[in-house]
C-alpha positions as protocol buffer text, in pm:
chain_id: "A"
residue {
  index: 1
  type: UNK
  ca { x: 0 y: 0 z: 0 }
}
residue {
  index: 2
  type: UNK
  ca { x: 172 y: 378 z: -86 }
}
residue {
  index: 3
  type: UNK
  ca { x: 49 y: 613 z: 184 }
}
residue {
  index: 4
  type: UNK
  ca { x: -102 y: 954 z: 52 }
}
residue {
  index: 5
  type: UNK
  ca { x: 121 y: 1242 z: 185 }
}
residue {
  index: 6
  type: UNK
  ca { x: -188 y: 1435 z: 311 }
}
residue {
  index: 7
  type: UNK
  ca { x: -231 y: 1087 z: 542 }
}
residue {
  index: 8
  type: UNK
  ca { x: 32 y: 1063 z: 735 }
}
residue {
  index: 9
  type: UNK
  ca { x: 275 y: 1402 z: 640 }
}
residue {
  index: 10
  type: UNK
  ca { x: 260 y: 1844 z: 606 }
}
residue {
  index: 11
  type: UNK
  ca { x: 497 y: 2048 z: 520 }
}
residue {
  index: 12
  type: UNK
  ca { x: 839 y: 2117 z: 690 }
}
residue {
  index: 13
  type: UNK
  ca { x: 840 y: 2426 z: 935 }
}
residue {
  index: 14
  type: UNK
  ca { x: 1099 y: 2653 z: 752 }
}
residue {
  index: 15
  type: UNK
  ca { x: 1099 y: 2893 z: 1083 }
}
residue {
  index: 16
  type: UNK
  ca { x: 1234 y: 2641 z: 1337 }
}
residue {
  index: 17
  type: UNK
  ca { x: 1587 y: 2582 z: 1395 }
}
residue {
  index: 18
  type: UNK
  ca { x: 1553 y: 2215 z: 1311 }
}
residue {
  index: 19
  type: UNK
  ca { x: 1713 y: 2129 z: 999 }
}
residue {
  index: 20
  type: UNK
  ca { x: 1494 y: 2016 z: 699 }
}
residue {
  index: 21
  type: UNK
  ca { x: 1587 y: 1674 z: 668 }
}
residue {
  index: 22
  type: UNK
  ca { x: 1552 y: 1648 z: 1056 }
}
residue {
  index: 23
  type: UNK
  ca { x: 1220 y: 1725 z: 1049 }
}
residue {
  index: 24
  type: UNK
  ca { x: 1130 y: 1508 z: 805 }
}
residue {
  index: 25
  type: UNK
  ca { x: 1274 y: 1168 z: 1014 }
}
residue {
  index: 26
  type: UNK
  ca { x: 1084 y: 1273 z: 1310 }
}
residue {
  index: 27
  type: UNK
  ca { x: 772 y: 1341 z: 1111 }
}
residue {
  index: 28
  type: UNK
  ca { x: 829 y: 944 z: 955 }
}
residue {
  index: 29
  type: UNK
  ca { x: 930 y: 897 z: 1308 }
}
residue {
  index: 30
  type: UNK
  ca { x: 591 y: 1034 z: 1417 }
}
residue {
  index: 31
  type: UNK
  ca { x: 339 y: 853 z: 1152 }
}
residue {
  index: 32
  type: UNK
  ca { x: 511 y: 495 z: 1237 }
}
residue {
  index: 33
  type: UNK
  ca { x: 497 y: 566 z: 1601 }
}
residue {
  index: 34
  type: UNK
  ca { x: 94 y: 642 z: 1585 }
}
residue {
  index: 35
  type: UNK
  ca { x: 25 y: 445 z: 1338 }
}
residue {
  index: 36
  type: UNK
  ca { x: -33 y: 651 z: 1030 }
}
residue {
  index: 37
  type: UNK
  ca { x: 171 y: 421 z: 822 }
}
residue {
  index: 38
  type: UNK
  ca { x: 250 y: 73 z: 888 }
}
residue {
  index: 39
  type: UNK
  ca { x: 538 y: -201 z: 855 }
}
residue {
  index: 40
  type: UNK
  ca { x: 522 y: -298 z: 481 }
}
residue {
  index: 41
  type: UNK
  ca { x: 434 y: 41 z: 348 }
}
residue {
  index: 42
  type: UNK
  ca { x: 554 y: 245 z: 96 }
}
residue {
  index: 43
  type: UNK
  ca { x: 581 y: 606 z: 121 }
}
residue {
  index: 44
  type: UNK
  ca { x: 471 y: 907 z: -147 }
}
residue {
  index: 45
  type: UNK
  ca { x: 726 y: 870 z: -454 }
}
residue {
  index: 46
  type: UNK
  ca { x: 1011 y: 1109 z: -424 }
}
residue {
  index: 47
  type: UNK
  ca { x: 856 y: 1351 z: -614 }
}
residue {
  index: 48
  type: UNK
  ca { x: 574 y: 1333 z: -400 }
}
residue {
  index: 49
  type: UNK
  ca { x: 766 y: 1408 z: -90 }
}
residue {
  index: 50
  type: UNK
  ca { x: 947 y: 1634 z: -198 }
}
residue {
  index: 51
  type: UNK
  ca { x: 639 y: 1834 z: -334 }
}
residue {
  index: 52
  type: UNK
  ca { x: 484 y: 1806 z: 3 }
}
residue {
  index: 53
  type: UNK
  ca { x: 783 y: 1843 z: 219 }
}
residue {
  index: 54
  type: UNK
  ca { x: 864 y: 2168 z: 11 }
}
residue {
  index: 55
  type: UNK
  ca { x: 1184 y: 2045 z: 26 }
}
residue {
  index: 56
  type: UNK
  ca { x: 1464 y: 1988 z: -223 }
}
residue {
  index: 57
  type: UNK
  ca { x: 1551 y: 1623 z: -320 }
}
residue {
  index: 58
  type: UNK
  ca { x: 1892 y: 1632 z: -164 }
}
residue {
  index: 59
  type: UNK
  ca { x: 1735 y: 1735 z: 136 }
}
residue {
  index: 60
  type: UNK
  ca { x: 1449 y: 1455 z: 156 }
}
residue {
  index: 61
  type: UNK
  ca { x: 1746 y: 1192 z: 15 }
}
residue {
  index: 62
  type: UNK
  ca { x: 1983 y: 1302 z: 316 }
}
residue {
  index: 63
  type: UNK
  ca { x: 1668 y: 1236 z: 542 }
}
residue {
  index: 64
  type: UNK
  ca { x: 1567 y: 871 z: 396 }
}
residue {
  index: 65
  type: UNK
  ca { x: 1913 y: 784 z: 408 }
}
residue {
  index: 66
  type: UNK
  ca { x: 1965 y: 841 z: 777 }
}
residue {
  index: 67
  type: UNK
  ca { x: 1614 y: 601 z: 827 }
}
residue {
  index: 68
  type: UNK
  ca { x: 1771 y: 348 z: 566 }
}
residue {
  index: 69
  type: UNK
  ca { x: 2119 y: 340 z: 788 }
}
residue {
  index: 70
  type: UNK
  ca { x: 1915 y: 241 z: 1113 }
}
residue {
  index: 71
  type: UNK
  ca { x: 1667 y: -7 z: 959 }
}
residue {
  index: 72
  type: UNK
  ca { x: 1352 y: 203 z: 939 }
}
residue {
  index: 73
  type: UNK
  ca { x: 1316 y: 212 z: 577 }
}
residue {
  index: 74
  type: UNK
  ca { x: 1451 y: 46 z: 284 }
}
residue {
  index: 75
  type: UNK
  ca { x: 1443 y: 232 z: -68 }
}
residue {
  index: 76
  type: UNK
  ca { x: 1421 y: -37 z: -351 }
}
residue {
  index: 77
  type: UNK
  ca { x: 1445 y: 65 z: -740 }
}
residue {
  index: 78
  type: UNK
  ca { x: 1169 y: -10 z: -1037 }
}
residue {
  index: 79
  type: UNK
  ca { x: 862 y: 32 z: -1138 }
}
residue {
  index: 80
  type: UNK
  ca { x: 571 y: -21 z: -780 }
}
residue {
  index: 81
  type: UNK
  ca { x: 869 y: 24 z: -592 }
}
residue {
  index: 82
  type: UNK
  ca { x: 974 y: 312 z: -367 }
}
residue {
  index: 83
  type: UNK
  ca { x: 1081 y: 352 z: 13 }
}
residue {
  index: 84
  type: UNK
  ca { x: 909 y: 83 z: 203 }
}
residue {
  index: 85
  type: UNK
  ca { x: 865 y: 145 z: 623 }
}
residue {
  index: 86
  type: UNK
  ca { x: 1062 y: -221 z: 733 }
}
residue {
  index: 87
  type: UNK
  ca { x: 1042 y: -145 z: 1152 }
}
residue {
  index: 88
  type: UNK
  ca { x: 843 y: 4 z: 1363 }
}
residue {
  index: 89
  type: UNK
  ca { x: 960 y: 334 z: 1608 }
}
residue {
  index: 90
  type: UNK
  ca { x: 1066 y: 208 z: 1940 }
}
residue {
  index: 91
  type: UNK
  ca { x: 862 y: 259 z: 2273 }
}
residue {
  index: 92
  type: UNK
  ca { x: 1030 y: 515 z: 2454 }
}
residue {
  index: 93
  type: UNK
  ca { x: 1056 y: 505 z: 2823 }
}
residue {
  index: 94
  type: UNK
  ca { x: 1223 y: 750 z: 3091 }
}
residue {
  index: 95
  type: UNK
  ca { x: 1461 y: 616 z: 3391 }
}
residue {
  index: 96
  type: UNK
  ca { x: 1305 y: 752 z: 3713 }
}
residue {
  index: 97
  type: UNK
  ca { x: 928 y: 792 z: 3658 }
}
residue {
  index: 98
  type: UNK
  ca { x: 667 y: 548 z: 3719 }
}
residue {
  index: 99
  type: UNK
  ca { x: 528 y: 578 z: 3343 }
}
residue {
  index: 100
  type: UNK
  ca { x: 471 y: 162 z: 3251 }
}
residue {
  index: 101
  type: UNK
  ca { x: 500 y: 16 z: 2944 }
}
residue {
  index: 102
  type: UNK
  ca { x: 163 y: -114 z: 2935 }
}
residue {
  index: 103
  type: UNK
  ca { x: 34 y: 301 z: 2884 }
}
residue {
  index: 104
  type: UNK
  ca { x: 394 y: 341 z: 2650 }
}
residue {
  index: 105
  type: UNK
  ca { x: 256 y: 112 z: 2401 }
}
residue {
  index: 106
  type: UNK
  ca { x: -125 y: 218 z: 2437 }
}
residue {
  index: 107
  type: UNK
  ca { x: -2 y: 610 z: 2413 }
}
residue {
  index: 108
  type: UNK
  ca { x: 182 y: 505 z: 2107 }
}
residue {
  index: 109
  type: UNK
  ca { x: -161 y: 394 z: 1938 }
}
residue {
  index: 110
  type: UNK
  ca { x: -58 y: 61 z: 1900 }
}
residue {
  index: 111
  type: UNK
  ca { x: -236 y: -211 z: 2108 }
}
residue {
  index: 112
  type: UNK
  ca { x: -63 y: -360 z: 2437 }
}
residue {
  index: 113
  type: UNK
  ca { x: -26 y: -760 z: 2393 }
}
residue {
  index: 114
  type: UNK
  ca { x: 67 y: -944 z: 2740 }
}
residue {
  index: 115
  type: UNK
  ca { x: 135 y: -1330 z: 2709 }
}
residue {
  index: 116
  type: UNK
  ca { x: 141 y: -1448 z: 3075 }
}
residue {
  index: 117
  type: UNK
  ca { x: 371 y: -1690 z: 3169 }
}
residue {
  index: 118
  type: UNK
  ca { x: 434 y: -1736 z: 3572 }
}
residue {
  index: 119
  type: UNK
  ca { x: 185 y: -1692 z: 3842 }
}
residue {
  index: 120
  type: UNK
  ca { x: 279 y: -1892 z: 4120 }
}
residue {
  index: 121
  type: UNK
  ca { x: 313 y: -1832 z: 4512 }
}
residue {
  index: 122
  type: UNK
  ca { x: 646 y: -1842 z: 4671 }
}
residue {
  index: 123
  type: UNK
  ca { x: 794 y: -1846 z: 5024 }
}
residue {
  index: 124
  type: UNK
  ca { x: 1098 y: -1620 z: 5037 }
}
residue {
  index: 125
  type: UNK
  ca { x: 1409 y: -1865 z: 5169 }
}
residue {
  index: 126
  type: UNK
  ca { x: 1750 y: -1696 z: 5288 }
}
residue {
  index: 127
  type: UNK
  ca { x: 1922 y: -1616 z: 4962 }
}
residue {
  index: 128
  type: UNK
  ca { x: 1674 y: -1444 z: 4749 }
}
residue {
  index: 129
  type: UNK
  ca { x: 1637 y: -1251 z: 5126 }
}
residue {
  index: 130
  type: UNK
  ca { x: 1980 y: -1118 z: 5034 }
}
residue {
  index: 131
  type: UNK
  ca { x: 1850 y: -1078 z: 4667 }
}
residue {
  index: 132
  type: UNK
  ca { x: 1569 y: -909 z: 4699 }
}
residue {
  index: 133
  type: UNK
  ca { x: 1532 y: -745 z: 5033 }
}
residue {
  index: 134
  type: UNK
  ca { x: 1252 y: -932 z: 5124 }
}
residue {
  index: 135
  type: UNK
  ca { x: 1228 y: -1094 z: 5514 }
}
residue {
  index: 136
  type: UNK
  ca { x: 1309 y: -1457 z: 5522 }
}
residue {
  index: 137
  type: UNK
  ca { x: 941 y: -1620 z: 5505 }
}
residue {
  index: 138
  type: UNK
  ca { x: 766 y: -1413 z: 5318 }
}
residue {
  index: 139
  type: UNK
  ca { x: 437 y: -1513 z: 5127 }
}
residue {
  index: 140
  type: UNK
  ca { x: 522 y: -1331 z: 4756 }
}
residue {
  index: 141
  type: UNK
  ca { x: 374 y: -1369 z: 4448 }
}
residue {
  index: 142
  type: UNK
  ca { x: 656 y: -1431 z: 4112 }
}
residue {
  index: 143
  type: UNK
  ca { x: 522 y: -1340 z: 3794 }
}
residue {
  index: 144
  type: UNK
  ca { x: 615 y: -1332 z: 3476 }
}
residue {
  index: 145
  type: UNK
  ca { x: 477 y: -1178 z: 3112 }
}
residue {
  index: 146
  type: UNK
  ca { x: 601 y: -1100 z: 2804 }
}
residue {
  index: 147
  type: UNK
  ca { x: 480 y: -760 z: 2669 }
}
residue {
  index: 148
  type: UNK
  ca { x: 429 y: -675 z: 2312 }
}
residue {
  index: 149
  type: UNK
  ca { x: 338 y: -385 z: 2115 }
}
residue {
  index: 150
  type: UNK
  ca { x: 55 y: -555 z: 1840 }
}
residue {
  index: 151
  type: UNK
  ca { x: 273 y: -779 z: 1737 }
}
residue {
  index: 152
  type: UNK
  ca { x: 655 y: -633 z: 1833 }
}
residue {
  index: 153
  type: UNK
  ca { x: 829 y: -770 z: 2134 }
}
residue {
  index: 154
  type: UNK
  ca { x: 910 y: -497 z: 2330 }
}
residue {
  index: 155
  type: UNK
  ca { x: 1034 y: -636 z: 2667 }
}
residue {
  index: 156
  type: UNK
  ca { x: 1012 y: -925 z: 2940 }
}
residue {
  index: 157
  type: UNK
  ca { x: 886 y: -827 z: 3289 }
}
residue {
  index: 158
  type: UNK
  ca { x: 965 y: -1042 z: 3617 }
}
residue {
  index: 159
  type: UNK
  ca { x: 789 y: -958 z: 3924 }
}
residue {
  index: 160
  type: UNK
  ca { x: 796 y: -1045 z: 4266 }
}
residue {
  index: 161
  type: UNK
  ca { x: 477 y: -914 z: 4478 }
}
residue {
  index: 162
  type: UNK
  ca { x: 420 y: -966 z: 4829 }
}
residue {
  index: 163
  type: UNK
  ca { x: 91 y: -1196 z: 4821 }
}
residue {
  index: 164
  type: UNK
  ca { x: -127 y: -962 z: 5017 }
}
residue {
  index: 165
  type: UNK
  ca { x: -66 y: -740 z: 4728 }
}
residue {
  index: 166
  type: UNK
  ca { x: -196 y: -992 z: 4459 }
}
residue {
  index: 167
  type: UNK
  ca { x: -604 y: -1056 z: 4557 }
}
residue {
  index: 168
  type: UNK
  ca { x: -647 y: -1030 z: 4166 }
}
residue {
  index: 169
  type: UNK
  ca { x: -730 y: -1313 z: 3948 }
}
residue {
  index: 170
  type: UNK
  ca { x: -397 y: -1367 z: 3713 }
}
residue {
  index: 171
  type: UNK
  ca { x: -578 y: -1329 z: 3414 }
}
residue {
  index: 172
  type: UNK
  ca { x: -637 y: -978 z: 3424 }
}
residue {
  index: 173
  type: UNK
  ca { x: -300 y: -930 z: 3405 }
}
residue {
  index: 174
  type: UNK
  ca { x: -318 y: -1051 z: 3013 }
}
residue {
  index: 175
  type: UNK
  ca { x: -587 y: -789 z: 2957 }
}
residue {
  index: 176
  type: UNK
  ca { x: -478 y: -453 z: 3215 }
}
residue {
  index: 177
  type: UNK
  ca { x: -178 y: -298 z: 3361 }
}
residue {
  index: 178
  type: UNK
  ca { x: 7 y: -427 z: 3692 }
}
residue {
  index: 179
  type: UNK
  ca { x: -4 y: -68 z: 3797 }
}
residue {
  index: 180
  type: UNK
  ca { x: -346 y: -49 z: 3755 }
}
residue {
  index: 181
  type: UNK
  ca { x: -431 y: -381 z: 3935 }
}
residue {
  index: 182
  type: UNK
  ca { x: -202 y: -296 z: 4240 }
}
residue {
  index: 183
  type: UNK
  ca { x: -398 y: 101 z: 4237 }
}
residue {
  index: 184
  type: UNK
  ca { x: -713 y: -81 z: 4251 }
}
residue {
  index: 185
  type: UNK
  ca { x: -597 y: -352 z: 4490 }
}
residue {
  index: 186
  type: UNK
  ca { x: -530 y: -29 z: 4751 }
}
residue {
  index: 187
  type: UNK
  ca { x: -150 y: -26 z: 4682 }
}
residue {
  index: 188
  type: UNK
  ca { x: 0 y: 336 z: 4687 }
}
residue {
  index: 189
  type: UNK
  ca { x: 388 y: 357 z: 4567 }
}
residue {
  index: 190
  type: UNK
  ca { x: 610 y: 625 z: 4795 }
}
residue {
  index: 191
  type: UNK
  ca { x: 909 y: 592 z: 4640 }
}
residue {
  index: 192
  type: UNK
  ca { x: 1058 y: 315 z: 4450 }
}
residue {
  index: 193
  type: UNK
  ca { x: 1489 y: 247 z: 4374 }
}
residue {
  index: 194
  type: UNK
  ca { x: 1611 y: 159 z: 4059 }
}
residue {
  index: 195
  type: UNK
  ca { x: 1952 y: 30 z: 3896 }
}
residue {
  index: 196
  type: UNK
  ca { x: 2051 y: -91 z: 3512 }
}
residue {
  index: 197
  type: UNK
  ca { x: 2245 y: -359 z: 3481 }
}
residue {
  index: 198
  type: UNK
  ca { x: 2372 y: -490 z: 3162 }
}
residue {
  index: 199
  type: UNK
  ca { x: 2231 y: -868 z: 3064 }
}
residue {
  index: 200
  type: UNK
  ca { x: 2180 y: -1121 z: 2825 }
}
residue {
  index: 201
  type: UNK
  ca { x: 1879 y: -1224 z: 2621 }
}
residue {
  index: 202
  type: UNK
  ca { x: 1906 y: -1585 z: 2763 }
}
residue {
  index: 203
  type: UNK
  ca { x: 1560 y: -1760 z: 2845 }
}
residue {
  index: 204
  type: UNK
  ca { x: 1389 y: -1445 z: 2639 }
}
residue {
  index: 205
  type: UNK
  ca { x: 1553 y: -1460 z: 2305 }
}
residue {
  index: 206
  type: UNK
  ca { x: 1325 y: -1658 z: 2103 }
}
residue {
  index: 207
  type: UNK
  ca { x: 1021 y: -1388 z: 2226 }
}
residue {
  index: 208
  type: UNK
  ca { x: 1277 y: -1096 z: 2137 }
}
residue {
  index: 209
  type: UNK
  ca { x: 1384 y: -1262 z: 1795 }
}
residue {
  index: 210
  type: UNK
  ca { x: 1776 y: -1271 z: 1899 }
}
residue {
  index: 211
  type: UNK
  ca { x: 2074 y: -1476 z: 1983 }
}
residue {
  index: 212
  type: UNK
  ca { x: 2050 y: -1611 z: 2356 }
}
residue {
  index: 213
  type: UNK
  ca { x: 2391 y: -1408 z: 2340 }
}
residue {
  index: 214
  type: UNK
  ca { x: 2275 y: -1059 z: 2288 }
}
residue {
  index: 215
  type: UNK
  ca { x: 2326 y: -765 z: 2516 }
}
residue {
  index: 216
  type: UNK
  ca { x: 1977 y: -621 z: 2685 }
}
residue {
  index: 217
  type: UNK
  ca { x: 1924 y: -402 z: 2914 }
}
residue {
  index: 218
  type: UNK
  ca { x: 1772 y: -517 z: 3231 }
}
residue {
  index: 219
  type: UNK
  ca { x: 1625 y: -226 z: 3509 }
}
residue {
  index: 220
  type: UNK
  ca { x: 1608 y: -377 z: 3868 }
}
residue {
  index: 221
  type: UNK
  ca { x: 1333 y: -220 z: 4063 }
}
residue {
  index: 222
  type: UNK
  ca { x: 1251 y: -230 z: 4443 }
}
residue {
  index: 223
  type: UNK
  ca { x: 932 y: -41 z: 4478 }
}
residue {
  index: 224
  type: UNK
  ca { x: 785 y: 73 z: 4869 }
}
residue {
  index: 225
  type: UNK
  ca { x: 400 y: 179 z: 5006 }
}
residue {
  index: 226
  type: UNK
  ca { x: 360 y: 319 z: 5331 }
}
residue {
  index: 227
  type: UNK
  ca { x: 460 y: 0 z: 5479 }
}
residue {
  index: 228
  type: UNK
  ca { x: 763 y: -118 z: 5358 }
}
residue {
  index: 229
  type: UNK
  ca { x: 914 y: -282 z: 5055 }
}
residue {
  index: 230
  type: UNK
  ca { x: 618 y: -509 z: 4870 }
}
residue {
  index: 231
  type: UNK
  ca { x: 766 y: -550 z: 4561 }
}
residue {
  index: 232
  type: UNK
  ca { x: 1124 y: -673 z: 4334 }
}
residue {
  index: 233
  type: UNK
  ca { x: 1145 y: -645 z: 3949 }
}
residue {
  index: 234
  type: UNK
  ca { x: 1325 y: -751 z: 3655 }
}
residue {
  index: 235
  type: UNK
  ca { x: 1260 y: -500 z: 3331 }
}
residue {
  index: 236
  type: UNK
  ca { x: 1440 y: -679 z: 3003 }
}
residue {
  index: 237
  type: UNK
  ca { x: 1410 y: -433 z: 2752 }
}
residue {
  index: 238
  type: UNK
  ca { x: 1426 y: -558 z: 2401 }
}
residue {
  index: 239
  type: UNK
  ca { x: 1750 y: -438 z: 2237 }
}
residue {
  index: 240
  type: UNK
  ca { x: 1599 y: -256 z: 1973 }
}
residue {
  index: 241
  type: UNK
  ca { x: 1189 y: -244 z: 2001 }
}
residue {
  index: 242
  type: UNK
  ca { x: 1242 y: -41 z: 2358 }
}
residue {
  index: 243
  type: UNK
  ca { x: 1415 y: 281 z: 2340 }
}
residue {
  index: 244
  type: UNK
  ca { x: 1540 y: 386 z: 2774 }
}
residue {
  index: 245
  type: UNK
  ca { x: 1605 y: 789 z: 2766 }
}
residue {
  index: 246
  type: UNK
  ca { x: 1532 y: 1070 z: 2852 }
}
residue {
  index: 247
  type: UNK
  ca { x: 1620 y: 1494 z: 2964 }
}
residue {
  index: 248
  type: UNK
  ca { x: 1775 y: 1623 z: 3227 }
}
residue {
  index: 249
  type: UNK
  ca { x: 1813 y: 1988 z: 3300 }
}
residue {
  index: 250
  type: UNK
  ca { x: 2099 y: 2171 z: 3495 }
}
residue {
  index: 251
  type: UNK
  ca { x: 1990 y: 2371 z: 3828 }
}
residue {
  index: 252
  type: UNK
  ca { x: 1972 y: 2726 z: 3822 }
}
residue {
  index: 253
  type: UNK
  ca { x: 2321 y: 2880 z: 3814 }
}
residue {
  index: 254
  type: UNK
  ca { x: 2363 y: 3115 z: 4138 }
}
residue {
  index: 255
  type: UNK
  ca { x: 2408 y: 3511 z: 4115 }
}
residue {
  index: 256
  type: UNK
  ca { x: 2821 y: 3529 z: 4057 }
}
């Protein structure tokens, strides 16, 4: 299918400070990301772009090539052919804030896809004590899902949930959020500490499409309510389908 420019594009904002061609990879950026145009795809022609761009063809090529060099689009020659959307944008996600990927994915207009795969009570022995920070002889709850993004892995989440935490049934949790279960269950976060640590794919590289041997990033999370610690996490983000940033901003600079 070959996208209509008025679909999915407008013209570049020749006022701003952003360079042409930048523009125009976050407006692709943009169209992929909320669905305007879709994995198999092929864009306006050139000509087409560049008409409604209102930019110059070196301008739009510099801007497809930059897309081409991370695997966003491939350009292909002949007649039917064109530039072709081959991935989709990554979910973004910012360290530090209690944003999930569950509303990520949603907020991204794409639809949230949980495949449930642990649900089982635990007593907490000595050495995941140390671990986790849990007391010896706790009742928790270990969970683990596999979230996707329609049909895009996008990472593997391992919980551990103090079991007066958990009166849901587990199979809400293919359907709705954690956070929204554990809101509705009474839970109310204070604060919660956080670390990255670098990992392998391992036991979730055939959902993530990789080598067993690939780099991920996994966030450790130790979240606390009003009464203590009630929760450990594992956050696998998939190397590629999960993008972990965000912006910081300097204090105010004193009177010198």
């Amino acid at each position: 299918m070959r996208v209509p420019f008025a679909q999915a594009f407008s013209p570049v904002d020749r006022s701003s400070s952003i360079p042409l061609n930048t523009q125009i990879v976050f407006q692709i950026d943009e169209a992929v990301r909320l669905g305007r145009v879709q994995r198999g795809d092929l864009l306006p022609s050139e000509e087409e772009l560049c008409a409604g761009f209102e930019v110059a063809r070196s301008t739009l090529r510099r801007a497809l090539a930059q897309m081409e060099s991370t695997g966003v689009v491939t350009r292909e020659r002949g007649r039917g052919k064109g530039t072709r959307i081959e991935t989709v944008a990554p979910i973004p996600r910012t360290p530090g804030t209690f944003d999930t990927v569950y509303e990520m994915i949603a907020a991204s207009a794409r639809k949230p896809i949980t495949r449930l795969l642990a649900f089982e009570p635990l007593v907490v022995d000595e050495e995941f004590s140390v671990t986790a920070g849990f007391p010896v002889g706790a009742h928790i709850v270990h969970i683990l899902r596999h979230r996707s993004a329609n049909d895009v892995p996008i990472a593997a989440l391992e919980n551990w949930i103090l079991a007066t935490h958990v009166p849901f049934a587990s199979q809400r949790l293919e359907r709705e959020s954690m956070e929204v279960l554990l809101r509705e269950s009474g839970v109310r976060i204070r604060y919660a500490e956080f670390e990255f640590r670098p990992a392998l794919a391992g036991a979730h590289a055939a959902f993530f499409g990789v080598d067993a041997t690939v780099p991920v990033i996994n966030e450790v999370r130790r979240s606390f309510d009003a009464g203590g610690q009630y929760e450990y996490s594992f956050h696998y983000s998939h190397p590629e389908n999960e993008r972990v940033g965000g912006r910081s901003t300097p204090p105010p600079r004193g009177s010198e």
